[in-house]
C-alpha positions as CSV (number, residue, x, y, z in Angstrom):
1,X,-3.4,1.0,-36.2
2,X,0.0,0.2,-33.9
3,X,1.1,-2.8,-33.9
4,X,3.3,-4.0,-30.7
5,X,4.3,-7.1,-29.3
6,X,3.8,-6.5,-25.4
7,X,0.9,-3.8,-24.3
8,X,1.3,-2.7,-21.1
9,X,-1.7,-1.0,-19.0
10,X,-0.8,1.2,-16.1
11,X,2.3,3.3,-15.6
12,X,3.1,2.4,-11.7
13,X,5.3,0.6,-10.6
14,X,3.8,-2.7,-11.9
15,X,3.6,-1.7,-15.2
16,X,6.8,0.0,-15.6
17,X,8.8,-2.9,-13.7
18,X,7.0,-5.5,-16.1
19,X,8.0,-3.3,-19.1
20,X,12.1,-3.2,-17.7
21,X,12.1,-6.9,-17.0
22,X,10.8,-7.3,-20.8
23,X,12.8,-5.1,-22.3
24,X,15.8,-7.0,-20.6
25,X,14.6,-10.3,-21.9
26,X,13.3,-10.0,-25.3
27,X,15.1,-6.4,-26.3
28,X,14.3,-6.9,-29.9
29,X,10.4,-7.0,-28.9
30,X,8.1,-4.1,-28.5
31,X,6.6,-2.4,-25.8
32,X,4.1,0.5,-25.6
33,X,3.1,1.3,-22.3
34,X,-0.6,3.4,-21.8
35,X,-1.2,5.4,-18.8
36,X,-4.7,6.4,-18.2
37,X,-3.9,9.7,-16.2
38,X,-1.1,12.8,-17.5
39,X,1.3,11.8,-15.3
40,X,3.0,8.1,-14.5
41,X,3.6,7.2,-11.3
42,X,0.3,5.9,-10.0
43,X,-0.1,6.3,-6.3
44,X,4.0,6.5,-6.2
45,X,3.6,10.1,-7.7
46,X,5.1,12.7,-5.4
47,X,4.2,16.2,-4.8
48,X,6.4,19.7,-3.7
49,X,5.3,22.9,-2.4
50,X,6.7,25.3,-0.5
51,X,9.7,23.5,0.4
52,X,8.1,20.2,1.3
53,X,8.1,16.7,-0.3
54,X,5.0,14.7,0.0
55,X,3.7,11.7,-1.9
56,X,0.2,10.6,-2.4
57,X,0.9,8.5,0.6
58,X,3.8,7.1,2.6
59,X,5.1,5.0,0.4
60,X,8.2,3.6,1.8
61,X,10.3,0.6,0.0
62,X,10.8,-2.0,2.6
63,X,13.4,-4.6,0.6
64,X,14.1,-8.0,1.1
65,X,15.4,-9.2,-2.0
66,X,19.3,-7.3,-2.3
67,X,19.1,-8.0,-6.4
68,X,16.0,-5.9,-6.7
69,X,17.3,-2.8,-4.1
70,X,20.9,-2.6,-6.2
71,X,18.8,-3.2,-9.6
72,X,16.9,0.2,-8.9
73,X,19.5,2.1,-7.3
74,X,21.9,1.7,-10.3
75,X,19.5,3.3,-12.3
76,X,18.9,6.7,-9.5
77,X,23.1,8.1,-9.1
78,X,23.1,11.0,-7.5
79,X,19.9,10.9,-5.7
80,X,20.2,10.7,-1.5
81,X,18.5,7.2,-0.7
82,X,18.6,6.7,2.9
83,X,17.7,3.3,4.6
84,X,16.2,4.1,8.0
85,X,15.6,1.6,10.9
86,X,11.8,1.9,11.4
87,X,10.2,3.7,14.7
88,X,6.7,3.4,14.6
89,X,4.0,4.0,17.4
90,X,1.0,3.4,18.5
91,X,-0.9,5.9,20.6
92,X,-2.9,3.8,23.4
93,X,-5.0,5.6,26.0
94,X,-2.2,8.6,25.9
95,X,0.4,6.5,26.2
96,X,2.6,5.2,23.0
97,X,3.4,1.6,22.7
98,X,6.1,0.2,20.1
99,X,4.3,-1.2,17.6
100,X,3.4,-4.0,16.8
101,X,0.8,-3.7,19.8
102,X,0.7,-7.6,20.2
103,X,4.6,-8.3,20.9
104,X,4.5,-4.9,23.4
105,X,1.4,-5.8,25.5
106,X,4.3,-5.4,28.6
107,X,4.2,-1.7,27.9
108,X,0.5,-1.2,28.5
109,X,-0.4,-0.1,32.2
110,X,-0.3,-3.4,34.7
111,X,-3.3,-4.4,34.8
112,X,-4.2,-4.2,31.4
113,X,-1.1,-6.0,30.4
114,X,-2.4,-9.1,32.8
115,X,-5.7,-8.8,30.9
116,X,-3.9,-9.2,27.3
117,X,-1.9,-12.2,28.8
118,X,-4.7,-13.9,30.4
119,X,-6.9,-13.8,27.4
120,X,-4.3,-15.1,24.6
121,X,-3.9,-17.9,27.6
122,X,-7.3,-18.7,27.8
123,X,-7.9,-17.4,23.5
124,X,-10.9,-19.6,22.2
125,X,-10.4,-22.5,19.7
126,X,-12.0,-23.5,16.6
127,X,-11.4,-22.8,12.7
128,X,-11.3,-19.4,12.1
129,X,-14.1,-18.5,9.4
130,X,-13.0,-14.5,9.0
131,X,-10.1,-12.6,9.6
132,X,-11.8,-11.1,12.6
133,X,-12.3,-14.6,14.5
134,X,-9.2,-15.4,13.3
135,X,-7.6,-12.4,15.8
136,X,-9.8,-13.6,18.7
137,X,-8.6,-17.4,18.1
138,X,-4.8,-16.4,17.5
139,X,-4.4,-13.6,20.1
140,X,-7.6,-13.4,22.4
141,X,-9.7,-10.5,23.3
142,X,-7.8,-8.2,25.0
143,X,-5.1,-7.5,22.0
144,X,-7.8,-7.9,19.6
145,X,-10.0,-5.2,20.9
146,X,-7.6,-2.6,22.5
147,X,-5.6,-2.3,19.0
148,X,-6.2,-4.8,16.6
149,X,-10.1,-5.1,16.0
150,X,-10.7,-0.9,16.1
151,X,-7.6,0.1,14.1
152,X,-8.0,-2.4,11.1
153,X,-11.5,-1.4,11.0
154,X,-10.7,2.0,10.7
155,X,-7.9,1.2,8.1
156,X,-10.1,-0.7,6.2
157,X,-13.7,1.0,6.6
158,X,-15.6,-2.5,6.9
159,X,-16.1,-5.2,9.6
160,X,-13.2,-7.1,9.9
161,X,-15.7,-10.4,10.1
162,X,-16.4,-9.8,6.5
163,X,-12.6,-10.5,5.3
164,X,-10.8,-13.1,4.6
165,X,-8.8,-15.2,7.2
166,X,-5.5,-14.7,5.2
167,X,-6.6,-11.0,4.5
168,X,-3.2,-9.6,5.2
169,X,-0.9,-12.5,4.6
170,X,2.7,-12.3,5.7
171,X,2.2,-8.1,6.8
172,X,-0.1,-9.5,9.7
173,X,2.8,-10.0,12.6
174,X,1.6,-12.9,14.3
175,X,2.8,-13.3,18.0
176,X,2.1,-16.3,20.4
177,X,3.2,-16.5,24.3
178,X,7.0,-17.2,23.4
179,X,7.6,-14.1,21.4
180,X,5.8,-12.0,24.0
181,X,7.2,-13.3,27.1
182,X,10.9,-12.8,24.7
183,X,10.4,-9.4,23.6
184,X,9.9,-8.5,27.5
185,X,13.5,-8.7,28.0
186,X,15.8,-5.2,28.0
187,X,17.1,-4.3,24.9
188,X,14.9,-6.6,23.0
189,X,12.6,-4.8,20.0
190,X,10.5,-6.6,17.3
191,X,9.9,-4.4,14.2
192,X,7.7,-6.8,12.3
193,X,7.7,-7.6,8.7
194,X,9.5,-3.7,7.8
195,X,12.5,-3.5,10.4
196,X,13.9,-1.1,8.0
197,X,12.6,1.1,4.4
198,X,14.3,2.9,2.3
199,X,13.6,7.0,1.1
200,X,15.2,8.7,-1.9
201,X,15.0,12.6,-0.9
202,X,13.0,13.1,-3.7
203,X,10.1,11.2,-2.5
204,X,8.7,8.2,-3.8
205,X,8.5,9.7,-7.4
206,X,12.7,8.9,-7.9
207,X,11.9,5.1,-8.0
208,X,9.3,5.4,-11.0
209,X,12.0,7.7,-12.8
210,X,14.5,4.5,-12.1
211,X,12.1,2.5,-13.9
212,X,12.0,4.7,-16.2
213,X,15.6,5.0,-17.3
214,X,15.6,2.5,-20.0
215,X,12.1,2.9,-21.5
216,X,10.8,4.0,-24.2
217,X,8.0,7.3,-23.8
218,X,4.8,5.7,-21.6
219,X,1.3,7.3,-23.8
220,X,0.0,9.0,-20.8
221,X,-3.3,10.5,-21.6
222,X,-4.0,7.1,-23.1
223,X,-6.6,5.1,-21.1
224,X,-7.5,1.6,-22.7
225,X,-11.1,1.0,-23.0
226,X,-12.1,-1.6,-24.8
227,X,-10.3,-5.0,-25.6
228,X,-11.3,-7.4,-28.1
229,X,-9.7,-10.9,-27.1
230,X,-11.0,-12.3,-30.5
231,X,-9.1,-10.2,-32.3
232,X,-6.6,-8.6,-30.0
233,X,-6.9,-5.3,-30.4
234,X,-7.0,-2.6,-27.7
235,X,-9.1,0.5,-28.1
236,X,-7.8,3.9,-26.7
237,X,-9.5,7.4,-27.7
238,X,-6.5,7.9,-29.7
239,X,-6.2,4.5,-32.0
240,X,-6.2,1.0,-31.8
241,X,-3.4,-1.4,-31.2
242,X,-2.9,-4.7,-32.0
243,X,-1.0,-6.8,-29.4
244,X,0.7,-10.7,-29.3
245,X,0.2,-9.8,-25.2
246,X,-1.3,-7.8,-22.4
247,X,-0.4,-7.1,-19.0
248,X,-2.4,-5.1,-16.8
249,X,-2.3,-3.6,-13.3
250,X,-5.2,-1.9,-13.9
251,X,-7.9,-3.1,-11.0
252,X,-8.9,-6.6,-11.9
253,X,-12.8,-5.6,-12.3
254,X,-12.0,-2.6,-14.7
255,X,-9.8,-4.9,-16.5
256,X,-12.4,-7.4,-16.7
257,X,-15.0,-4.8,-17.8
258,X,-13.2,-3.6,-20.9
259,X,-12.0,-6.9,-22.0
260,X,-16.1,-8.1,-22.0
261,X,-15.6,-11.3,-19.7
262,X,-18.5,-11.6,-17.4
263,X,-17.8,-11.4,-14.1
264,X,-18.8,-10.3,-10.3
265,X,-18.0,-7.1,-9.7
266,X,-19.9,-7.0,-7.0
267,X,-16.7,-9.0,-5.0
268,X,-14.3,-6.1,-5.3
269,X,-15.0,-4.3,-2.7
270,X,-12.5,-1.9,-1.1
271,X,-11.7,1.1,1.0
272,X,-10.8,4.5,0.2
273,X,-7.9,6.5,1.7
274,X,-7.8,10.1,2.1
275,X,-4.7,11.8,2.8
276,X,-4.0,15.3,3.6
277,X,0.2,16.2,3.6
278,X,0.7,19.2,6.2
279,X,3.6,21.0,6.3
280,X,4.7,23.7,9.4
281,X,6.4,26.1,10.0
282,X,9.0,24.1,12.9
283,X,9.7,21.1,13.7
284,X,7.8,18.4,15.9
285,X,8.5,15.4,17.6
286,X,11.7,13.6,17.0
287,X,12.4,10.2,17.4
288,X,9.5,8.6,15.4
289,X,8.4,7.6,11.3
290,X,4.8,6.6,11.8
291,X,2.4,6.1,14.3
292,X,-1.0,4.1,14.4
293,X,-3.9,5.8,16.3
294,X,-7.2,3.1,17.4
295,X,-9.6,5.2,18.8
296,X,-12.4,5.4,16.8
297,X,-13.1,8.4,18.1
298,X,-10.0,9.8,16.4
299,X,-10.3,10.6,12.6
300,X,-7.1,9.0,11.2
301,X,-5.5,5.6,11.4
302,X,-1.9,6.8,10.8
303,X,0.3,9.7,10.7
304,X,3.9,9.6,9.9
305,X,6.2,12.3,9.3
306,X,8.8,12.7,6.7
307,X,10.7,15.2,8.4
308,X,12.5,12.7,10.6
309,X,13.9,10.8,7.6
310,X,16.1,13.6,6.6
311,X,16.0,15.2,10.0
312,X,14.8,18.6,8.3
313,X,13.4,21.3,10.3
314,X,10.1,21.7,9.9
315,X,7.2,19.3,10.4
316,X,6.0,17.4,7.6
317,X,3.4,14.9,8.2
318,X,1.0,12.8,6.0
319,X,-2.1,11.9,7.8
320,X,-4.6,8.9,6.5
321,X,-8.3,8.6,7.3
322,X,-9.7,5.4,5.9
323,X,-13.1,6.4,4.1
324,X,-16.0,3.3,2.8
325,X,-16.5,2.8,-1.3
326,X,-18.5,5.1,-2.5
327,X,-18.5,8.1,0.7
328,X,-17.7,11.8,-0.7
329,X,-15.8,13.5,1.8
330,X,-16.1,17.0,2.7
331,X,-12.2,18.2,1.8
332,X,-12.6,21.3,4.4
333,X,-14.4,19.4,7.1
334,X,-12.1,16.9,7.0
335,X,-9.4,19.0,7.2
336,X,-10.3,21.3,10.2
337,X,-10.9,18.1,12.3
338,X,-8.0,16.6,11.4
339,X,-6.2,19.9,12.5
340,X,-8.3,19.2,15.5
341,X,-7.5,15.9,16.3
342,X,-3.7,16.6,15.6
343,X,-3.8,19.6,18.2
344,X,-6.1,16.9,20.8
345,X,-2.9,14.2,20.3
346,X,-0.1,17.1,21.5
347,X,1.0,16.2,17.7
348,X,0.8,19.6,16.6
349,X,1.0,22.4,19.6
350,X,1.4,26.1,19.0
351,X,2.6,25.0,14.6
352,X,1.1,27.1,11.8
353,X,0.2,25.5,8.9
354,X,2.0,27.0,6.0
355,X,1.5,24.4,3.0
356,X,-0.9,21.4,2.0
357,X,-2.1,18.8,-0.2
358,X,-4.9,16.3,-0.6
359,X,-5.5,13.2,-2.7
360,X,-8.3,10.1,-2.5
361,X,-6.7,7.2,-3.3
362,X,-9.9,4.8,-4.5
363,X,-9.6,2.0,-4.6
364,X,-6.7,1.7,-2.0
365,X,-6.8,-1.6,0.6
366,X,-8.9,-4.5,-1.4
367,X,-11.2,-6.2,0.7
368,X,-10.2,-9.7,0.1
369,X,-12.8,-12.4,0.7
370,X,-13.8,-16.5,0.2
371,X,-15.3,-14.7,-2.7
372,X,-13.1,-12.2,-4.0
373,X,-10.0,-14.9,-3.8
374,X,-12.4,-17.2,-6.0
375,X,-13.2,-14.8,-8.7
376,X,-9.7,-13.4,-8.8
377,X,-8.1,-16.8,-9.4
378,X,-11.2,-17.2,-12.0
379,X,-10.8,-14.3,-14.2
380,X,-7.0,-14.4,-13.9
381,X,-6.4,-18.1,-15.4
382,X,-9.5,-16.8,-18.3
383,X,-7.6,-13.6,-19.0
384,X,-3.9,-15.4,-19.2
385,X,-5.5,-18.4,-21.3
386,X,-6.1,-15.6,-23.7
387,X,-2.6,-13.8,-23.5
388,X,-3.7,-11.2,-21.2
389,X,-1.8,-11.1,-17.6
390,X,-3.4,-9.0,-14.5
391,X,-0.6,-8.5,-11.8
392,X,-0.1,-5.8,-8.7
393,X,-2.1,-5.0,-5.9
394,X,-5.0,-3.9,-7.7
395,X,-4.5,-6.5,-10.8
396,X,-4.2,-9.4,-8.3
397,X,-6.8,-7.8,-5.5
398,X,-4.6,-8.6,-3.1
399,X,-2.6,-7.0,-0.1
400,X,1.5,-7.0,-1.0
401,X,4.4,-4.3,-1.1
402,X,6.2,-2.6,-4.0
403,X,8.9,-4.7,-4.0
404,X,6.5,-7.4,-4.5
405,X,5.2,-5.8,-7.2
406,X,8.3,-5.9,-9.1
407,X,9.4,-9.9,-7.7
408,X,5.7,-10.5,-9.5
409,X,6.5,-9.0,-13.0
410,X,10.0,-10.5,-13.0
411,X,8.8,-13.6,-12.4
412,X,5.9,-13.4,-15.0
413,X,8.6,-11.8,-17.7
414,X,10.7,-14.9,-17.1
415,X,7.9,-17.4,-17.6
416,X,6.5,-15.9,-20.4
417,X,10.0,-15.3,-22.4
418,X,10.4,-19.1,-21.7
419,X,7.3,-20.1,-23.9
């Protein structure tokens, strides 16, 4: 038996950033820290070969709080953190638009541009009931289904009718008839929520060693799976631990599951994303970090390319293809149209591929709904009534950024060290 004062589920950032905040406020407390998998990290793990650095995804720090950017940077000297004003595309009909699509509509050819402006004039009214009559009612048809409707759907591998109005919260840039009619004018260029984002050159990975710094050894290997709220003690396959508190980023369901409180699982819905990292043997295009592909006929949503962060000299992309829960992909299938698709978008040309990597992220974008927000906000006031805290993307089923992650555990350290 191990007795601790703070158990902390999940080694990502949410977990770790919890366990720094903690540590900071109550010092004298303890904290053990269990990570299900052999390495911590959680999607932020990155991955080398062959010269290349890739993560499990693009995960790029976009900060808007200064105390939390110089709070992790004191703890990385040495390491080459760049921030890097955000070019990001969006490949239209062979043509690439500034993203985001609905404050560029002036760059689309004439007459579609007058279609766009005529129908977020003439955009129906009414209470939006779903995050895809909300885009009709907001920014008409024409915006809605040249990028908006057929990308998201991609992204998120469901009907955009089934989410929730407020599905993407303040990462959805809204735009009305002002803004557009604005951003027409030379020199002018909207960016959206992530104007700029920050890269250490040792990928995403150099921000979980920041967090880190100051901790104790996480038990990786460890997964929690049961949790008696009676008693409070958590079961691993290595002991049991009593706890005074949990906090979780673990995915609200599983969390819910192994703590034995009834609930809906069948709410949770979400995508998966598969990512393949491809690295060549030269460089590609300059000039651009990401770009967003809508044609459904085209297998991936994004690609972006790490290369032009560090402006090194061979291409390095990482390419996501939104998948639904449940599908098992076919790795090598995948891959060769991928290659194919690449070649079809002038993206890669006459390039060998000379090193590669693949990872499913499941889940990855929660599908939040009327029902989903319900039983969140359900099982999350049950859980915290009984000392146990669920935060993060996946602990809160929501859609937010890293830094978000770590405002959420600050702010939950802070009230809790106050009772």
């Amino acid at each position: 038996m191990t007795d601790v004062d703070v158990l902390v589920l999940g080694a990502g950032i949410s977990g770790l950033g919890f366990a720094n905040w903690w540590r900071e406020l109550r010092p004298a407390e303890s904290v053990l820290v269990c990570e299900a998998d052999a390495e911590v990290g959680g999607y932020c793990k990155t991955v080398q070969r062959a010269g290349f650095t890739w993560d499990y995804s693009g995960h790029f720090f976009h900060f808007k709080d200064p105390s939390i950017e110089a709070w992790l940077r004191a703890r990385m000297p040495g390491q080459d953190v760049r921030t890097i004003e955000r070019i990001a595309k969006i490949r239209y009909a062979g043509r690439d638009i500034d993203f985001p699509f609905q404050k560029h509509i002036h760059q689309l050819p004439l007459d579609e541009f007058l279609e766009c402006l005529v129908e977020l004039y003439f955009r129906p009214e009414g209470h939006a009931h779903s995050f895809g009559e909300m885009l009709y009612q907001r920014l008409g048809k024409g915006i809605t289904e040249k990028f908006l409707r057929p990308y998201n759907e991609k992204l998120y591998a469901t009907s955009l009718d089934s989410l929730d109005v407020d599905a993407m919260g303040r990462f959805f840039p809204h735009a009305d008839i002002a803004d557009i009619i604005g951003n027409m004018r030379p020199g002018v260029r909207q960016h959206g929520y992530n104007a700029t984002f920050t890269y250490p050159e040792g990928g995403a990975i150099q921000y979980v060693h920041a967090l880190l710094r100051d901790l104790p050894p996480v038990a990786l290997g460890e997964p929690v799976t049961k949790i008696d709220l009676a008693t409070k003690t958590a079961t691993t396959p290595k002991r049991e631990i009593r706890y005074r508190r949990i906090v979780s980023s673990a995915p609200l369901r599983a969390l819910a599951r192994i703590a034995g409180v009834p609930h809906d699982a069948s709410v949770f819905t979400s995508n998966q994303v598969l990512v393949f990292n491809l690295g060549f043997d030269r460089k590609g295009a300059r000039g651009v970090h990401w770009m967003y592909f809508p044609d459904r006929a085209t297998s991936f949503y994004r690609v972006g390319w790490y290369d032009n962060i560090f402006d090194t000299d061979r291409m390095s992309l990482y390419v996501e293809i939104g998948l639904p829960d449940g599908a098992t992909p076919d790795i090598a299938a995948m891959r060769a149209r991928v290659l194919e698709d690449l070649r079809r978008e002038h993206i890669v040309t006459d390039h060998q591929l000379v090193a590669e990597h693949h990872v499913v992220m499941d889940p990855a974008y929660c599908h939040i709904t009327k029902a989903s927000l319900l039983e969140t906000a359900r099982l999350k006031d049950l859980l915290a009534e009984q000392d146990v805290h669920s935060v993060g993307r996946y602990g809160g089923w929501t859609y937010c950024s890293i830094e978000d992650n770590l405002l959420e555990t600050r702010a939950l350290a802070t009230t809790l060290a106050r009772g």
